[in-house]
Short mmCIF file of the C-alpha atoms (twelve columns), coordinates in Angstrom:
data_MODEL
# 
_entry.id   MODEL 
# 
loop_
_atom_site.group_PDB 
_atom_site.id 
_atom_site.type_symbol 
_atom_site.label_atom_id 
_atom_site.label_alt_id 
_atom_site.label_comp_id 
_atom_site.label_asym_id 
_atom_site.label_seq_id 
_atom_site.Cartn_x 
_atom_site.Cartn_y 
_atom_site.Cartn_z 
_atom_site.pdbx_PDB_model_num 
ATOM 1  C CA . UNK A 1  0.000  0.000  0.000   1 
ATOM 2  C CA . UNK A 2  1.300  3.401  -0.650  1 
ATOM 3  C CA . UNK A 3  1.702  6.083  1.863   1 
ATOM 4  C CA . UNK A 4  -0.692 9.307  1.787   1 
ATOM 5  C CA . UNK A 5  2.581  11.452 2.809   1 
ATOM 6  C CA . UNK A 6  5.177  12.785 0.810   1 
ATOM 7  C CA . UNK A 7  8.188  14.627 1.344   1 
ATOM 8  C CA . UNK A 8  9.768  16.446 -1.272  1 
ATOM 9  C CA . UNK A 9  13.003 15.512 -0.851  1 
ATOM 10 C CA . UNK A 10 11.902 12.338 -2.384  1 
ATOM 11 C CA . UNK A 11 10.366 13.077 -5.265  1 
ATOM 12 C CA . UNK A 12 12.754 13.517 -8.292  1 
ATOM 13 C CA . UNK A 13 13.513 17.049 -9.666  1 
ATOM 14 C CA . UNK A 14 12.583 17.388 -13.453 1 
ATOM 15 C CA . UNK A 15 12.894 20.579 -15.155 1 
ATOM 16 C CA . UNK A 16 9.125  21.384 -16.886 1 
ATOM 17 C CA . UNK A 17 9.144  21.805 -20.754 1 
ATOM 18 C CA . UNK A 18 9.110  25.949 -21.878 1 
ATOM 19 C CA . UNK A 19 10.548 26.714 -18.733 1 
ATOM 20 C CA . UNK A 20 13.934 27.967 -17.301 1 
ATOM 21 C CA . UNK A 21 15.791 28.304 -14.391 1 
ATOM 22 C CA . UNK A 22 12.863 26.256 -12.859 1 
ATOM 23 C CA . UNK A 23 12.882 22.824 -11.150 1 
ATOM 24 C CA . UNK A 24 10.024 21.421 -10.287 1 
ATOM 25 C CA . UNK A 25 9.219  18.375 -8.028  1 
ATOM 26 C CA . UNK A 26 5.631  16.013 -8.573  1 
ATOM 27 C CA . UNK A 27 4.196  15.898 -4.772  1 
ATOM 28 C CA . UNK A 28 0.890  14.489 -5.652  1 
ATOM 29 C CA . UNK A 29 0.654  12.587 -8.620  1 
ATOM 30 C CA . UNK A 30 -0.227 8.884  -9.984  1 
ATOM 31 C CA . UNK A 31 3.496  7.782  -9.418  1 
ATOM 32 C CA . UNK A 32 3.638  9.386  -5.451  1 
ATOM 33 C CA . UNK A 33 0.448  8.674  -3.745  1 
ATOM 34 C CA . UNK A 34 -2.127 7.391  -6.784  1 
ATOM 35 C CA . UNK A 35 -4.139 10.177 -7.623  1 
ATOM 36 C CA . UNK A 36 -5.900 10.157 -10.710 1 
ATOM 37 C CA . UNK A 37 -7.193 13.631 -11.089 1 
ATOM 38 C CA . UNK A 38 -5.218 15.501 -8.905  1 
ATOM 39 C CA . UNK A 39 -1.342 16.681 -9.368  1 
ATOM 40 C CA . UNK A 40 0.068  19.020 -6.973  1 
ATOM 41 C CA . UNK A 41 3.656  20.517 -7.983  1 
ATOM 42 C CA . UNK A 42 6.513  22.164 -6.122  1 
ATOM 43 C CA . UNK A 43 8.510  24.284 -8.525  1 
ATOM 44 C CA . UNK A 44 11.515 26.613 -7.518  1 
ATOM 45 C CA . UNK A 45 12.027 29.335 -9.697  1 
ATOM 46 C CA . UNK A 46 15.434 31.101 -10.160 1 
ATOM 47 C CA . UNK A 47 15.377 35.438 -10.508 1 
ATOM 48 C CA . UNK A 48 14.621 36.660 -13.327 1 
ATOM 49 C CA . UNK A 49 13.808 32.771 -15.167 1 
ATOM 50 C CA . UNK A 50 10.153 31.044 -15.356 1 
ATOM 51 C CA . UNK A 51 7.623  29.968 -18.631 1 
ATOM 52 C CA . UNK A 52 7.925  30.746 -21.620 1 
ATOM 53 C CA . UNK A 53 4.416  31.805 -23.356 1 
ATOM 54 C CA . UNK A 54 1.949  28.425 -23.232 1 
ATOM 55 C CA . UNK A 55 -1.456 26.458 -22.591 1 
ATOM 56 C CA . UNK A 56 -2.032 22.763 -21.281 1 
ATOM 57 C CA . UNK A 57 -4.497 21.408 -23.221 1 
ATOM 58 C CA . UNK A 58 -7.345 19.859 -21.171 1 
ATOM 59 C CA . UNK A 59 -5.814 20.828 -17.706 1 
ATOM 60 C CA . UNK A 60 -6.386 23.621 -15.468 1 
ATOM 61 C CA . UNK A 61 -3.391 24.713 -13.323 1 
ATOM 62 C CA . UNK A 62 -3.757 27.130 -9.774  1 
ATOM 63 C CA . UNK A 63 -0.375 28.867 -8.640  1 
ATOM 64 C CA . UNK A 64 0.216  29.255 -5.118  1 
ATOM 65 C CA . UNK A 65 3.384  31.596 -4.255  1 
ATOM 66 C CA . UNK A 66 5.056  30.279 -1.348  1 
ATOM 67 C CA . UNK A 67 8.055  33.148 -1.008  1 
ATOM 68 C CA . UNK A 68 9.556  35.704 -3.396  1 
ATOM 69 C CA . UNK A 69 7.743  37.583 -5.909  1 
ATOM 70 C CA . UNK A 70 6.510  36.610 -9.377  1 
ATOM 71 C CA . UNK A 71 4.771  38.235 -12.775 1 
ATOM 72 C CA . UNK A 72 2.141  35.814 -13.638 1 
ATOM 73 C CA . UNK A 73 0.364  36.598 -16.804 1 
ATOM 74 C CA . UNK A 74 -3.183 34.506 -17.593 1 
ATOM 75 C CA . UNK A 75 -4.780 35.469 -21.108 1 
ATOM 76 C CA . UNK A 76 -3.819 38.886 -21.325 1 
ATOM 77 C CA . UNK A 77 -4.138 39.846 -17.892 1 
ATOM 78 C CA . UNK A 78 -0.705 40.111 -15.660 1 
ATOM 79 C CA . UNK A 79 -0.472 40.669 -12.184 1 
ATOM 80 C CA . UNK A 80 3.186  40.985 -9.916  1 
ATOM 81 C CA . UNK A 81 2.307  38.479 -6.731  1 
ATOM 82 C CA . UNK A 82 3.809  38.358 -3.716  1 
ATOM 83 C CA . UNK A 83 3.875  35.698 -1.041  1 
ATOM 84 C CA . UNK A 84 0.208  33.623 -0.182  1 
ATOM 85 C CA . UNK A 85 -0.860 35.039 -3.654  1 
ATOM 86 C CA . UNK A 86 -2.791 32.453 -5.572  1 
ATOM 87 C CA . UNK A 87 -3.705 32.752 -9.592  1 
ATOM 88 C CA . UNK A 88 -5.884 30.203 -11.891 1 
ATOM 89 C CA . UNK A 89 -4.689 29.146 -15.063 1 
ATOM 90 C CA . UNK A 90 -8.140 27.633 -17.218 1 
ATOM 91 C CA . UNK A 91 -7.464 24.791 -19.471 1 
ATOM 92 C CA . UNK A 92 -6.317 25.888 -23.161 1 
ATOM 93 C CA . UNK A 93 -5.485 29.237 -22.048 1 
ATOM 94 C CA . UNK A 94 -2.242 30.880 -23.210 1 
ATOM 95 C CA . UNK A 95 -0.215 31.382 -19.825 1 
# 
């Protein structure tokens, strides 16, 4: 049976597709703890790095900021967030 808890110094580091300076870590997924429709992801950013322009089809994202500061930009709309910040990325929507 697998464990409901995960630490995230054991989940591998892989660095996301039109993305740099970023590392990101799969908390909840199929592979850590079995979820099906659920992924939650811890990604560092380094200053001054992060997405390029782009949508995932068919999944919606939400960004939680943990520390730092970050320019998030959802369909035309950008906003500078700061630390407990959250944003909403729909499904198919440029990012």
């Amino acid at each position: 049976m697998r464990s409901h808890f995960v630490r995230a110094a054991d989940v591998p580091a892989y660095h996301p597709a039109n993305h740099s300076g970023t590392v990101n870590r799969r908390l909840i997924g199929a592979d850590t703890v079995g979820a099906r429709n659920l992924e939650v992801v811890l990604g560092v950013i380094e200053p001054n790095e992060g997405a390029a322009p782009h949508a995932h089809p068919g999944i919606e994202q939400a960004c939680y900021l943990l520390e730092g500061r970050a320019i998030a930009e959802v369909g035309g709309e950008k906003r500078e967030m700061a630390p407990g910040d959250c944003c909403f990325f729909p499904a198919d929507v440029i990012r």
